[in-house]
PAZAPA-4460 file (N, C-alpha, C; in steps of 0.05 Angstrom, whole numbers, plus 32768, in hexadecimal, padded with zeros to 4 digits):
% residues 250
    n_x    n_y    n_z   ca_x   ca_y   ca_z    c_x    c_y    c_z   seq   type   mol
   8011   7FE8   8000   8000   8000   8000   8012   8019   8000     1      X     A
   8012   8025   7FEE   801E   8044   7FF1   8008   8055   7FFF     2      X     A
   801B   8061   8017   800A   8071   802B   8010   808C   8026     3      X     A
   7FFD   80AC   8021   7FFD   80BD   8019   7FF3   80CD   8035     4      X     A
   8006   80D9   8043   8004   80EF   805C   800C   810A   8057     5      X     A
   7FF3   8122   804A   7FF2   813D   8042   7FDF   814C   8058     6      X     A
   7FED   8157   8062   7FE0   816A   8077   7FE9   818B   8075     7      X     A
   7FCE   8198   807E   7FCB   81B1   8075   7FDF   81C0   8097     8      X     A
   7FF6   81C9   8094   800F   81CD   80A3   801B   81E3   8096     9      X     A
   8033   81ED   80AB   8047   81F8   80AD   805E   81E3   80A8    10      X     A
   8066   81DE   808F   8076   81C7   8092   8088   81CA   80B0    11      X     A
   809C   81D6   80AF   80AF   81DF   80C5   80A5   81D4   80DD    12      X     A
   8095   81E2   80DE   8089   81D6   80FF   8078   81BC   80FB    13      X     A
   807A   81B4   80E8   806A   8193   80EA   8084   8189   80E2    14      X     A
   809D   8183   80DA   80B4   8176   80DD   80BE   817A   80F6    15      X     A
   80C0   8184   8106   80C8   8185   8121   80BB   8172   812E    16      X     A
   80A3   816C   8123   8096   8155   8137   80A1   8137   812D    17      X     A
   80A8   8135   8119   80B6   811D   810F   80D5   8116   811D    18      X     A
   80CD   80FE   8121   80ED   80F1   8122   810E   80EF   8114    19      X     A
   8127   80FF   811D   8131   80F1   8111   813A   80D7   8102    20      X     A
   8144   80E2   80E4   8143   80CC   80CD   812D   80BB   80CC    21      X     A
   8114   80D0   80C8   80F8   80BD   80C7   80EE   80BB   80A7    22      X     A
   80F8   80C9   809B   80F4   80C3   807A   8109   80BF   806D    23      X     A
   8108   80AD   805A   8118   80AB   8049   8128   80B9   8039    24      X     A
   8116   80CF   802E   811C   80E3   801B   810E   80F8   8019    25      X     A
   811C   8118   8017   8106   8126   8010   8110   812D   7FFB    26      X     A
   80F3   8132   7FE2   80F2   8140   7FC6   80EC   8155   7FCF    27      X     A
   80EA   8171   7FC7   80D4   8183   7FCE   80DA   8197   7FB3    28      X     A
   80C5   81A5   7FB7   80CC   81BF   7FA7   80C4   81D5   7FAE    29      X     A
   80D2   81E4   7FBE   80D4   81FE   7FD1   80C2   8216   7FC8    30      X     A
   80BB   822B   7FD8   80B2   8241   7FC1   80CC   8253   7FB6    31      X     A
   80CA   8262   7FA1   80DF   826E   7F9C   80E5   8282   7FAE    32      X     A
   8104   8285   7FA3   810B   82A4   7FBA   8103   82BA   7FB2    33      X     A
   8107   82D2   7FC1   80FA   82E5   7FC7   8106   82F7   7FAD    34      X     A
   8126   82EE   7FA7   8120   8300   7F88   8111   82FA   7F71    35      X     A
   8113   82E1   7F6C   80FD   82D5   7F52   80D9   82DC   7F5E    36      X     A
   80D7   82D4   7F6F   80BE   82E6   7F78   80B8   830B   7F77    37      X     A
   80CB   8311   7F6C   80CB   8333   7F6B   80CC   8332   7F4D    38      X     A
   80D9   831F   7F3E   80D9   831E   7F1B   80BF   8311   7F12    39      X     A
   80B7   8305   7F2E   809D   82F3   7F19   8085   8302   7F0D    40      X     A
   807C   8300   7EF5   8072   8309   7EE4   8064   82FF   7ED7    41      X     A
   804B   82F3   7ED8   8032   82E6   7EBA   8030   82F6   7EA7    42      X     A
   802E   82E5   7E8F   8028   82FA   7E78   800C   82E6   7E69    43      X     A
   7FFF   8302   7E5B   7FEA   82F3   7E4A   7FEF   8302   7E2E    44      X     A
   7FF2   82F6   7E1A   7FF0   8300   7DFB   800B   831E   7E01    45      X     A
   8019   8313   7E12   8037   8324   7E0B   802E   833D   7E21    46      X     A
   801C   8340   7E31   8012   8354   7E4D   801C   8347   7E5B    47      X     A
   8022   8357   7E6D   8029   8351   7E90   8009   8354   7EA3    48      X     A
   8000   833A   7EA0   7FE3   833B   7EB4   7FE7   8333   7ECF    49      X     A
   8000   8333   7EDA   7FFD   8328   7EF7   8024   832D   7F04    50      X     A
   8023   833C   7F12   8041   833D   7F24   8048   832A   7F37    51      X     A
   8035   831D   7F3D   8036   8311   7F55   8032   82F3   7F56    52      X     A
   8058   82ED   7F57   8048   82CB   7F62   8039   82C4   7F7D    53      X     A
   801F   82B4   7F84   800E   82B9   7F9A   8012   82AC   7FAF    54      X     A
   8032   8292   7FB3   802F   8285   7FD0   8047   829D   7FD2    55      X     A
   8057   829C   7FEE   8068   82AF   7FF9   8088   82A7   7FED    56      X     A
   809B   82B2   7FF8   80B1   82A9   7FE8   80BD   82A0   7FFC    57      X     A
   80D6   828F   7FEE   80E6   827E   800B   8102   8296   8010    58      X     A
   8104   829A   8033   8112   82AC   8039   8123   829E   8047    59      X     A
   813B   82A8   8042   8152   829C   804D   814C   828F   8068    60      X     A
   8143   829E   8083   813C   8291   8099   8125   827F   809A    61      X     A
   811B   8277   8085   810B   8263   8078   8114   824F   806F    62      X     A
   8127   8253   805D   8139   823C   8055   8151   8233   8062    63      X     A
   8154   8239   807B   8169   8235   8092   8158   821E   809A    64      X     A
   813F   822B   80A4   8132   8213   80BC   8123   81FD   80AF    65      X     A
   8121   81FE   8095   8117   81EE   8087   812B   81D6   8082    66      X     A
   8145   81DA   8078   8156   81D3   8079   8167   81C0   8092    67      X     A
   8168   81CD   80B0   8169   81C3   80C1   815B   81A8   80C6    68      X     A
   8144   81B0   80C2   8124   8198   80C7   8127   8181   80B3    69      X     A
   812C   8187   8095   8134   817B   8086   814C   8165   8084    70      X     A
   8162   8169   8090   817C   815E   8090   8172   814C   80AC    71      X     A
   8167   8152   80C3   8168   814A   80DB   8154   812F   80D3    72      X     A
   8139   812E   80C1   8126   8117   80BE   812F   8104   80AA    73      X     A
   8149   810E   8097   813A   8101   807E   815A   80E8   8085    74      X     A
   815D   80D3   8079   8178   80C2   8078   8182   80BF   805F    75      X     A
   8175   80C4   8046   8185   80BA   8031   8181   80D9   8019    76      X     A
   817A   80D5   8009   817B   80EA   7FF2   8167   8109   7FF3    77      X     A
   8172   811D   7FF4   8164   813F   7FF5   816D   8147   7FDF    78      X     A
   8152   814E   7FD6   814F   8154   7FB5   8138   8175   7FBC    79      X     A
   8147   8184   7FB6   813B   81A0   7FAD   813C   81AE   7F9A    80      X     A
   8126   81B5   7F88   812A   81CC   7F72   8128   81E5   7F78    81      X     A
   812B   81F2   7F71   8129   8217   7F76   813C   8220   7F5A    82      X     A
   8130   823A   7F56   8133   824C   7F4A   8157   8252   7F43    83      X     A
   815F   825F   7F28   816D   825F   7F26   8184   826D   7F2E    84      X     A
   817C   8287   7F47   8185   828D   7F59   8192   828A   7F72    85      X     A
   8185   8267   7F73   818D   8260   7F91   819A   8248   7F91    86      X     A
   81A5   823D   7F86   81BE   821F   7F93   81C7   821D   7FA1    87      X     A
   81E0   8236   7FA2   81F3   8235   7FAF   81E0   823A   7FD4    88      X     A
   81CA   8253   7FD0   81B6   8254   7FF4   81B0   8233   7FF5    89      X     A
   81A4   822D   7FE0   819F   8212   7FF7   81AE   81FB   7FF7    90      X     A
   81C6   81FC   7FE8   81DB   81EE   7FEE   81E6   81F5   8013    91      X     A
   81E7   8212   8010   81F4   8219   8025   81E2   8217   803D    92      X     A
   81C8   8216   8040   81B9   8213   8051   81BC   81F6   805E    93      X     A
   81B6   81DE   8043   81B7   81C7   804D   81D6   81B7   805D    94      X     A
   81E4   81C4   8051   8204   81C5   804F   8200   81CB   8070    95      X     A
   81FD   81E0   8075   81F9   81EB   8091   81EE   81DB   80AC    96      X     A
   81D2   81D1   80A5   81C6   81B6   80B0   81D1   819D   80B1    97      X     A
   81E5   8199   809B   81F9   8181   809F   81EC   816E   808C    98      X     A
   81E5   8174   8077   81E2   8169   805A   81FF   8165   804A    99      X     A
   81FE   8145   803F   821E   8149   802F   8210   8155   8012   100      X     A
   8219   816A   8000   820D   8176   7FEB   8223   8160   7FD7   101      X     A
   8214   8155   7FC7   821C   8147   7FAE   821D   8159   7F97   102      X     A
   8214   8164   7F86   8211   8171   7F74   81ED   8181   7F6F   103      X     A
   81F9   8194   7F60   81EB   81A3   7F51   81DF   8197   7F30   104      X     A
   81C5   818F   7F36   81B1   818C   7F1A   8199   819E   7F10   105      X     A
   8191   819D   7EF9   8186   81A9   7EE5   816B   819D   7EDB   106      X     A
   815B   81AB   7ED5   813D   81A8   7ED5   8139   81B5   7EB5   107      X     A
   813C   81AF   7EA6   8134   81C5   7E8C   8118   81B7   7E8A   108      X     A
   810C   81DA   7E87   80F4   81D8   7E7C   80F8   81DD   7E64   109      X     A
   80E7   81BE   7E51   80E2   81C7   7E3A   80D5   81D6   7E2E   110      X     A
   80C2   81DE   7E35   80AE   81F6   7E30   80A3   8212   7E41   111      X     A
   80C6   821A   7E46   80CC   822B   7E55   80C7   8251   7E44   112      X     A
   80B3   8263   7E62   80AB   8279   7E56   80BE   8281   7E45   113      X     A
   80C3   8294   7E31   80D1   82A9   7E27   80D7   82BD   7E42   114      X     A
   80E8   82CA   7E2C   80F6   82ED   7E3F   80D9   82F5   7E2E   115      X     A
   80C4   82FE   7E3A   80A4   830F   7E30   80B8   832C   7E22   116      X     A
   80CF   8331   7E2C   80D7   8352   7E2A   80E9   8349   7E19   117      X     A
   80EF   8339   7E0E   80FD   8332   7DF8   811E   8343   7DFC   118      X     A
   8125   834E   7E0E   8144   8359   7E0F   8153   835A   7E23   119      X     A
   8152   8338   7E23   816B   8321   7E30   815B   8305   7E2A   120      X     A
   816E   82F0   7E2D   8164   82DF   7E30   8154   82C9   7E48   121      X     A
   8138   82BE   7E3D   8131   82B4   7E4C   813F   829F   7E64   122      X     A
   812C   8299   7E7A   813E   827D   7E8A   8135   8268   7E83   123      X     A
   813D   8250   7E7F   8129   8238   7E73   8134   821F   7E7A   124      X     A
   813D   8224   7E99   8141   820E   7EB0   8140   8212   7ECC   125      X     A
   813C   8200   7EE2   813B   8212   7F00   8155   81F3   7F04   126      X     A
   815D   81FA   7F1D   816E   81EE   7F26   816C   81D8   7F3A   127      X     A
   817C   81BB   7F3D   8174   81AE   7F4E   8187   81A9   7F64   128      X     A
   8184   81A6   7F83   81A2   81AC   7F94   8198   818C   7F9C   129      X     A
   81AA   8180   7F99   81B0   8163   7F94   81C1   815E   7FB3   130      X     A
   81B2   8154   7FCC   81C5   8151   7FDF   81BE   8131   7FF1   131      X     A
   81D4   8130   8002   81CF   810F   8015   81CB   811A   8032   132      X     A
   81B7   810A   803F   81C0   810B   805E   81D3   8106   8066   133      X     A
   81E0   8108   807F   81EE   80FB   8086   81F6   80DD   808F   134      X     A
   8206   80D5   807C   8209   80BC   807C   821B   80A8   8090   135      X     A
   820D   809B   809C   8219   8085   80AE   822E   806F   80A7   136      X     A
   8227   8068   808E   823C   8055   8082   822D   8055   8064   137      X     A
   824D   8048   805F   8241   8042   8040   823B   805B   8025   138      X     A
   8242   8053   800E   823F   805D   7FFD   821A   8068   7FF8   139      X     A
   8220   8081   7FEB   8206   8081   7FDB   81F8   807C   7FC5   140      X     A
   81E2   8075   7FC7   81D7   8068   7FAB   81B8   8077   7FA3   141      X     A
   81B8   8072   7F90   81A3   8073   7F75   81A3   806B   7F65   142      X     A
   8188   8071   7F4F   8180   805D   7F33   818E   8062   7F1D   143      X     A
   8196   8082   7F23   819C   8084   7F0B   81B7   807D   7EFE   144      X     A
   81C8   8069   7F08   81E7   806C   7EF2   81F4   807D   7EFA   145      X     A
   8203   8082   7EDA   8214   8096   7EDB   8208   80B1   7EC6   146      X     A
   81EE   80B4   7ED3   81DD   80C8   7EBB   81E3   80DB   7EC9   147      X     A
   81E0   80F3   7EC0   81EB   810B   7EC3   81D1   8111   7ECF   148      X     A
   81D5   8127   7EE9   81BF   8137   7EF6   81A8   814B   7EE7   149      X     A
   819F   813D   7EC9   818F   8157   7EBE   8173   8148   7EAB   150      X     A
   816A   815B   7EBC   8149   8155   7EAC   8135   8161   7E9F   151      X     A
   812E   8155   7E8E   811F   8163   7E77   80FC   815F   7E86   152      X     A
   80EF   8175   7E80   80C7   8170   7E85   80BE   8182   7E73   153      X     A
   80A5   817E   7E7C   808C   8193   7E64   8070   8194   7E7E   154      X     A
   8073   81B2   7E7E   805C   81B6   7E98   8047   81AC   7E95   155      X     A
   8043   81A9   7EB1   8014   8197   7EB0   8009   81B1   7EA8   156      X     A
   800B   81CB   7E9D   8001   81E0   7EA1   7FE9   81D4   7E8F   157      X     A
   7FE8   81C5   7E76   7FCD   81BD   7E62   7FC6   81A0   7E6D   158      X     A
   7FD0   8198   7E87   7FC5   8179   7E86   7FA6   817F   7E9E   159      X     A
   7F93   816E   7E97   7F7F   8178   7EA6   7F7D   8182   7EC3   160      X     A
   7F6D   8191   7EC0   7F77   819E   7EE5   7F84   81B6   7EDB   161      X     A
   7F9B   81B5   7ECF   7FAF   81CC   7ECC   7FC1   81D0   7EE5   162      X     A
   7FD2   81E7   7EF7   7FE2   81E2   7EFE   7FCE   81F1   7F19   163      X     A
   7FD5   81E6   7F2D   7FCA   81F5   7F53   7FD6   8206   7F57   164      X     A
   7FF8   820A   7F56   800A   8220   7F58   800F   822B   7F48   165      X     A
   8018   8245   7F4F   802C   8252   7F38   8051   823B   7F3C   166      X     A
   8061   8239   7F24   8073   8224   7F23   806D   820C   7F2B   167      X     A
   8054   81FE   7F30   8059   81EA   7F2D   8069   81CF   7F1D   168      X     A
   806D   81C2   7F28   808C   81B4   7F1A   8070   819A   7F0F   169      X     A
   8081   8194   7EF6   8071   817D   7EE0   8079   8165   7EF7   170      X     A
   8062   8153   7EEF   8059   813D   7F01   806E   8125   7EF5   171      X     A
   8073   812A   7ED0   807E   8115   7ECC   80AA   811F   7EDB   172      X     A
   80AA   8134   7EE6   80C5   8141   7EF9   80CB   812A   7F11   173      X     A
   80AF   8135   7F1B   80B2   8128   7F37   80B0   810A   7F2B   174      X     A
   80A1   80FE   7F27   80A6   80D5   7F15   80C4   80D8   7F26   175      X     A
   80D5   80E7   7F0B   80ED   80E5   7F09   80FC   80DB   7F16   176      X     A
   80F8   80F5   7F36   8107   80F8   7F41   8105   80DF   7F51   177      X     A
   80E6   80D5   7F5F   80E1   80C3   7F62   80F4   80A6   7F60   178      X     A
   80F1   80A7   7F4A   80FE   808B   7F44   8114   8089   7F3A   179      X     A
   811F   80A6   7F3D   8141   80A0   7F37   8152   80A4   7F50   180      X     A
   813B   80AA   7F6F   814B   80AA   7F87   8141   80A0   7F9A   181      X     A
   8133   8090   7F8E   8116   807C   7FA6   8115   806A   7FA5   182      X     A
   8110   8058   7FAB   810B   803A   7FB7   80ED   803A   7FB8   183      X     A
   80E2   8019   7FA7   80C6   8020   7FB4   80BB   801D   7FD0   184      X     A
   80AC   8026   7FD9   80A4   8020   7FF6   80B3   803A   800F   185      X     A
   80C5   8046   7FFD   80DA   805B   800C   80B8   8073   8017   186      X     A
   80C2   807D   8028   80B9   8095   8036   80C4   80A9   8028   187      X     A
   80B6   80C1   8014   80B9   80D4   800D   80B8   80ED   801B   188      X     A
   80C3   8105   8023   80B8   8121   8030   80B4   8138   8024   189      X     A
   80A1   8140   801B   80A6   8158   800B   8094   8170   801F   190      X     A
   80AC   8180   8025   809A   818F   803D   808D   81AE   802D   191      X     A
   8097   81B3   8012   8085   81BE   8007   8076   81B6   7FF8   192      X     A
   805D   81A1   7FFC   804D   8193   7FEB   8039   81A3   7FDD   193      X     A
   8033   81BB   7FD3   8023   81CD   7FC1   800C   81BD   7FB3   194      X     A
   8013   81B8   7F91   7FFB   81AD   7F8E   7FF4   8196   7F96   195      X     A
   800E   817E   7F9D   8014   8167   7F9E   801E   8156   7F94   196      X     A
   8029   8163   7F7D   8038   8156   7F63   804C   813A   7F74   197      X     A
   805A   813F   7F87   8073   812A   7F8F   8061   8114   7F9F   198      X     A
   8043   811C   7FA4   802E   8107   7FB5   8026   80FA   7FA3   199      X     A
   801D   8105   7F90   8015   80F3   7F70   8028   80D8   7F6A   200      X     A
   8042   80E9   7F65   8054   80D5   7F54   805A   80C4   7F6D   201      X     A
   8060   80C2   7F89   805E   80B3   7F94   804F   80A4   7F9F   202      X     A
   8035   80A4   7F99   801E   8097   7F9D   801C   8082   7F7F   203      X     A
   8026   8092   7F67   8028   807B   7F58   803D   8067   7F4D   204      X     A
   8050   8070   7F60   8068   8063   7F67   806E   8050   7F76   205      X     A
   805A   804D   7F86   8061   8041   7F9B   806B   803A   7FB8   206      X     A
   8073   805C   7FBA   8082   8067   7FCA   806B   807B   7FE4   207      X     A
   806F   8077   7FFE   806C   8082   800D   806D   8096   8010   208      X     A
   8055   80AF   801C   8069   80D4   8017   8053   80D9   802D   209      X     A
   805F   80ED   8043   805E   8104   804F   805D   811F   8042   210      X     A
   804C   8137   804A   8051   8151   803C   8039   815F   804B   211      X     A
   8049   817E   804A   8031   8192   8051   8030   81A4   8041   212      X     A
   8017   81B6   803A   8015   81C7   8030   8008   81D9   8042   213      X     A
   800D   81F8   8040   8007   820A   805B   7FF0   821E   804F   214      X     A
   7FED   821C   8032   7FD1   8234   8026   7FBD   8223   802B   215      X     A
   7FA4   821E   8033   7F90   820B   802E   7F83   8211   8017   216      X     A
   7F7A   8221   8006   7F83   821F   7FF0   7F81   8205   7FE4   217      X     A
   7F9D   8208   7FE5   7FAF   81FB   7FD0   7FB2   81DA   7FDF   218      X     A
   7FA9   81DD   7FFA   7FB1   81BF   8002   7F8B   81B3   7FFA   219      X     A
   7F7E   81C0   7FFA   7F69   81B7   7FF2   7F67   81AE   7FD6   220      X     A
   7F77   81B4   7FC9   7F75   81B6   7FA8   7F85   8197   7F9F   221      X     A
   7FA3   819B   7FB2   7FAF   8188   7FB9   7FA1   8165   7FB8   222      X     A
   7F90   816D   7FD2   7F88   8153   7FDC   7F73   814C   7FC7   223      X     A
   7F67   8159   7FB2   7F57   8154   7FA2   7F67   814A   7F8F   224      X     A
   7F7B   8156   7F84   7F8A   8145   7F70   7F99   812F   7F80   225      X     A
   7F99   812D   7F96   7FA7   810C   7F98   7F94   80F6   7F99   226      X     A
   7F7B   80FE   7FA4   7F5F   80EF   7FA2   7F60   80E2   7F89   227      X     A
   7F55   80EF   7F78   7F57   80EF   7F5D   7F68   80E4   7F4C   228      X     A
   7F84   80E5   7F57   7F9E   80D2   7F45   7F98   80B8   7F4C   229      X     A
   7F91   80AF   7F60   7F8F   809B   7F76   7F75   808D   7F69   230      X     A
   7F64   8095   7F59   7F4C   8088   7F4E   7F5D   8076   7F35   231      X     A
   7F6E   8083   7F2E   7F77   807A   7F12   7F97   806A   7F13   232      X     A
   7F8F   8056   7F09   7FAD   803E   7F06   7FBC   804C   7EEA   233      X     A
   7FD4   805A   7EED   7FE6   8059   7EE0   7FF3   803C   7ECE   234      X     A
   7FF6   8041   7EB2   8004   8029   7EAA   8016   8028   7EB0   235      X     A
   802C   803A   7EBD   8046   8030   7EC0   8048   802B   7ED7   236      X     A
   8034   8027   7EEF   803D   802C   7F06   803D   8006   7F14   237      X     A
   804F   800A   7F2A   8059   7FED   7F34   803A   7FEA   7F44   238      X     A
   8036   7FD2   7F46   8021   7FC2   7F57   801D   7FC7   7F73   239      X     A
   803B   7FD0   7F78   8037   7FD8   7F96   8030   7FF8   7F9B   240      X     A
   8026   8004   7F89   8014   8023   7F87   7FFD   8018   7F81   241      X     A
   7FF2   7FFE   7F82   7FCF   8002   7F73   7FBE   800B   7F91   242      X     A
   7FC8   8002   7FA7   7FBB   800A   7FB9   7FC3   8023   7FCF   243      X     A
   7FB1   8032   7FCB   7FC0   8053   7FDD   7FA8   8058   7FF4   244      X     A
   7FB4   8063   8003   7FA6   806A   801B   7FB0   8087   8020   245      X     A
   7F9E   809A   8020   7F9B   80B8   8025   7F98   80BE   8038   246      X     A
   7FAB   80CD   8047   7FB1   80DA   8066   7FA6   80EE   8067   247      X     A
   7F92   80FF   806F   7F92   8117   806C   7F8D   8128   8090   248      X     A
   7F9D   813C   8091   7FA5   814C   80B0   7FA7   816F   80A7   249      X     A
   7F94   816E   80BE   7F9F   818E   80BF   7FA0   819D   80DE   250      X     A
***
């Protein structure tokens, strides 16, 4: 049975109540920082209809304690994307908490906006900070080989539903990440769980996941799209995802 625990939280203060090295792994995908939140910009037919991305932005003393909480629960692989501004902060954050940082990977969006102002060029990748807990013994492992840290997607922005967040990350991302740093049956953490994209793919994976989302909102929207994934058997998915059980806390 893949077990699915999304509760409407302060991640921060609902990791504090967890045990150390109680998950396996956290995926997450943070909100952006506070400068790409000052650039963020919608456009319609080449207008600027909207300045404002609408959850808050992640602030350094945000991504300290997040970080902290993070390194202290998880035992094996911390996987974060953020913006192309920030690596080296949350390298250095988790670095700080006592994360070993492995490398820096890459997310290209294939169907990444334009520069709308046409004078510079667009961005048309966000970044991934690729790190380990601290390890007791032994080498580290994953699925993937000797493949290089970079991945290609195409946003859910046209798949039904459309997207809950602003940046939400493509569902076939998280799969990815999923199963190129997971084990089935592993405990997932994603303490910024937004629409639910990393509860999806691990619900049809196979895989175990924890997560909060703090807008209700959006954790309402959330728990409707994991309902809903949860009606429907994926063809590619292992036998041990046909049965899910939905946690829901607030």
């Amino acid at each position: 049975m893949s077990m699915i625990t999304l509760q409407h939280a302060e991640c921060v203060a609902a990791m504090r109540k967890l045990p150390a090295r109680s998950v396996d792994h956290t995926i997450t995908d943070p909100p952006y920082s506070e400068k790409t939140h000052a650039k963020g910009k919608r456009y319609k037919r080449g207008d600027i209809v909207d300045h404002v991305i609408k959850y808050k932005p992640m602030t350094a003393a945000n991504m300290r304690a997040v970080s902290k909480q993070i390194v202290r629960i998880t035992r094996r692989w911390i996987i974060v994307t953020c913006d192309s501004d920030s690596p080296q902060l949350w390298r250095a954050a988790l670095e700080a908490a006592g994360a070993e940082f492995v490398r820096h990977g890459i997310f290209y969006k294939d169907d990444a906006q334009p520069q709308m102002s046409g004078d510079r060029p667009g961005i048309g990748f966000e970044c991934v900070v690729i790190c380990h807990a601290p390890r007791e013994s032994g080498r580290m492992r994953w699925n993937g080989g000797g493949r290089c840290a970079r991945w290609h997607a195409t946003s859910d922005s046209r798949q039904p539903g459309g997207l809950i967040v602003d940046g939400q990350k493509p569902l076939s991302l998280m799969r990815a990440f999923v199963l190129d740093f997971t084990d089935p049956g592993d405990l997932i953490c994603d303490p910024y769980s937004g629409g639910g994209t990393t509860a999806v793919a691990c619900q049809e994976l196979g895989r175990r996941f924890v997560g909060w989302e703090q807008e209700r909102e959006t954790y309402d929207k959330a728990t409707h799209r994991i309902k809903e994934a949860g009606k429907q058997q994926p063809l590619f998915a292992p036998k041990a995802a046909q049965a899910t059980q939905l946690q829901l806390g607030w």
